[in-house]
matplotlib code that plots the C-alpha trace (Angstrom):
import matplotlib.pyplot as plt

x = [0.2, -0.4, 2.2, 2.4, 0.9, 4.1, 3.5, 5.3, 4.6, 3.8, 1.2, -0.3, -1.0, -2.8, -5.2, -5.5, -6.7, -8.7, -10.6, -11.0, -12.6, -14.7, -15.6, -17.0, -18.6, -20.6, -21.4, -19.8, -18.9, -15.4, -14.3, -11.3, -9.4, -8.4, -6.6, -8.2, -6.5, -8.0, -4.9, -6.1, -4.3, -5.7, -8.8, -10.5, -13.3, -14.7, -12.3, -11.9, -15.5, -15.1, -12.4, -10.8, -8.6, -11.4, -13.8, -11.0, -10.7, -14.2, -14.5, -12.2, -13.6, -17.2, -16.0, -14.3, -17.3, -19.4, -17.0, -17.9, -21.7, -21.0, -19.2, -21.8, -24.3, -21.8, -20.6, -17.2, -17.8, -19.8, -18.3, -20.7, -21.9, -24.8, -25.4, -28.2, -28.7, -30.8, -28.6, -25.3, -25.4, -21.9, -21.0, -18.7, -17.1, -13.8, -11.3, -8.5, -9.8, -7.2, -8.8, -12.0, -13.0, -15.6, -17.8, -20.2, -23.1, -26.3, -29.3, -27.4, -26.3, -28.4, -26.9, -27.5, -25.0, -22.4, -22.7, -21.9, -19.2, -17.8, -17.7, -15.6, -13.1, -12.6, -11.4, -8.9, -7.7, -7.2, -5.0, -3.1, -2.4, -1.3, 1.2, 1.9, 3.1, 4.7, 6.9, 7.2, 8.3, 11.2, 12.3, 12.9, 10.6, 13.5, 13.8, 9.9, 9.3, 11.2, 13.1, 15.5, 16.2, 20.1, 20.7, 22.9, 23.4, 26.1, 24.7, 22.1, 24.7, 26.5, 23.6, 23.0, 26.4, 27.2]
y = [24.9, 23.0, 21.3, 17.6, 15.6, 14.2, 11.5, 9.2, 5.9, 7.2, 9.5, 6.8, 4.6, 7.8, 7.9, 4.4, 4.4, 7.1, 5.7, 2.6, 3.8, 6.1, 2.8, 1.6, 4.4, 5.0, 1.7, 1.6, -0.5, 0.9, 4.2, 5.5, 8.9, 9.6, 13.5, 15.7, 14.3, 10.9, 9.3, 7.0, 7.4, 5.2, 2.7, 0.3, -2.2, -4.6, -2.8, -6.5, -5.8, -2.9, -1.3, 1.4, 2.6, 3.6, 4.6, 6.6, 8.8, 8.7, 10.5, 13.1, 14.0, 13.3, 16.3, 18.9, 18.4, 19.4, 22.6, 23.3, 23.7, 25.2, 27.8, 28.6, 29.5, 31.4, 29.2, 28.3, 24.6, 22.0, 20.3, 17.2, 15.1, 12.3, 9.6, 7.5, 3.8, 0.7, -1.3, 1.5, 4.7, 7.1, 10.1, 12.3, 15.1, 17.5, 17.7, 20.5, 21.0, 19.1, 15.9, 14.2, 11.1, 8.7, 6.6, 3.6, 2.7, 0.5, 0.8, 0.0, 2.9, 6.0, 9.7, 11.4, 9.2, 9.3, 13.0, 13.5, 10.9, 12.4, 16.1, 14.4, 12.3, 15.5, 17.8, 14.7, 13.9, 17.7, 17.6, 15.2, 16.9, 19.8, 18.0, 16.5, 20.2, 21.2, 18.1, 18.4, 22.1, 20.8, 18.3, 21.0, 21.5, 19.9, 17.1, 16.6, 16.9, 14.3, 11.2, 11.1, 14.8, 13.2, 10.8, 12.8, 12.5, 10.7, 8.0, 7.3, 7.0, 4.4, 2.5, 1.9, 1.8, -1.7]
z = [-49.6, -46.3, -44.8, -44.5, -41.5, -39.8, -37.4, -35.4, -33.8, -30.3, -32.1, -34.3, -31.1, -29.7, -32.4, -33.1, -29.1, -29.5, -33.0, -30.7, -27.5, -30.4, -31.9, -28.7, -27.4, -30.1, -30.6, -34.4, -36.9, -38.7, -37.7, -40.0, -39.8, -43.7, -44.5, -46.9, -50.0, -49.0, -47.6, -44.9, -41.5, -39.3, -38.8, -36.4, -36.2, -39.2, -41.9, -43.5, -44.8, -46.9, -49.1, -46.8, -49.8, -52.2, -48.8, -47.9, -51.3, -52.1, -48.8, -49.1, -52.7, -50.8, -48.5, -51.3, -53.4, -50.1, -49.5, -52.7, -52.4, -48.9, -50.9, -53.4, -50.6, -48.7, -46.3, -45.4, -45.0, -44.0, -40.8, -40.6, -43.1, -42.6, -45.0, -44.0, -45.8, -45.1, -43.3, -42.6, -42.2, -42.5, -40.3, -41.7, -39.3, -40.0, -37.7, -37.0, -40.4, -42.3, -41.2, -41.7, -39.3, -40.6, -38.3, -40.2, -37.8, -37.9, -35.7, -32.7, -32.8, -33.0, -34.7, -31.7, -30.0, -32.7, -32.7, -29.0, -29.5, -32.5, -30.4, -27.7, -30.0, -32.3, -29.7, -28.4, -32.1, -32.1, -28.8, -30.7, -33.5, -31.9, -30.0, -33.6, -34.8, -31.8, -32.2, -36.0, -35.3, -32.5, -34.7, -37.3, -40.4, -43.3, -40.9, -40.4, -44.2, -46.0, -43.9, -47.0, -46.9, -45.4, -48.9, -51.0, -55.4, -54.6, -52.1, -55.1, -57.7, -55.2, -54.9, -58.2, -59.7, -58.7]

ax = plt.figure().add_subplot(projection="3d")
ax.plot(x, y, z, "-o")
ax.set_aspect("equal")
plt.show()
């Protein structure tokens, strides 16, 4: 089983700066950073027009059910995903592979420009992450994996005693 993403504030800001200057560059409407069990991390642009919960999950399972064919014809995934619309059109890309960044775009936008975008913002997101770890690792691992790894049985029965 794959650890949990542990991220602080400093990192947060990182990405959310990163999605941002993606957003731009690419010339996109939302771009959202969601982990592979469809937990949304972060997300920038007109996010007020869509629901980012349920685009967030059906993402994710958009992405396992696409392992899954990649599987079937003997491939170990699919890293990009393109869904093309009338109006929108949705790039999906994994990164570090434990995380998959979503762009939506219109036509002033064009793929070949999210693509080369999306290359450049993956390997910074990655350089992030990796900092992530190495932190997560200093910090210690029981630490990093639960903030309320410190409240004891008895704390609890305290609380809830009165």
């Amino acid at each position: 089983m794959e650890a949990g993403l542990v991220m602080y504030e400093e990192e947060f800001n990182q990405i959310t700066a990163l999605l941002q200057r993606l957003r731009v560059d690419a010339s996109a409407k939302i771009v959202f950073l969601v982990d592979k069990n469809g937990q949304q991390i972060a997300a920038v642009g007109e996010i007020d027009t869509v629901d980012t919960t349920s685009l967030a999950s059906l993402t994710a399972g958009n992405v396992a059910a696409t392992d899954g064919l990649a599987k079937l014809i003997g491939e170990k995934e699919f890293s990009i995903l393109f869904h093309e619309g009338q109006k929108d059109n949705i790039h999906i890309s994994i990164v570090g592979q434990r995380l998959i960044l979503v762009l939506i775009f219109d036509e002033r936008s064009s793929l070949g420009l999210v693509r080369l975008r999306v290359r450049k913002a993956s390997q910074e997101i990655e350089r992030v992450l990796k900092e992530m770890d190495e932190k997560a690792a200093e910090v210690g691992i029981e630490e990093a994996t639960s903030p309320f790894a410190e409240i004891t049985d008895d704390d609890i029965d305290a609380l809830f005693s009165e």
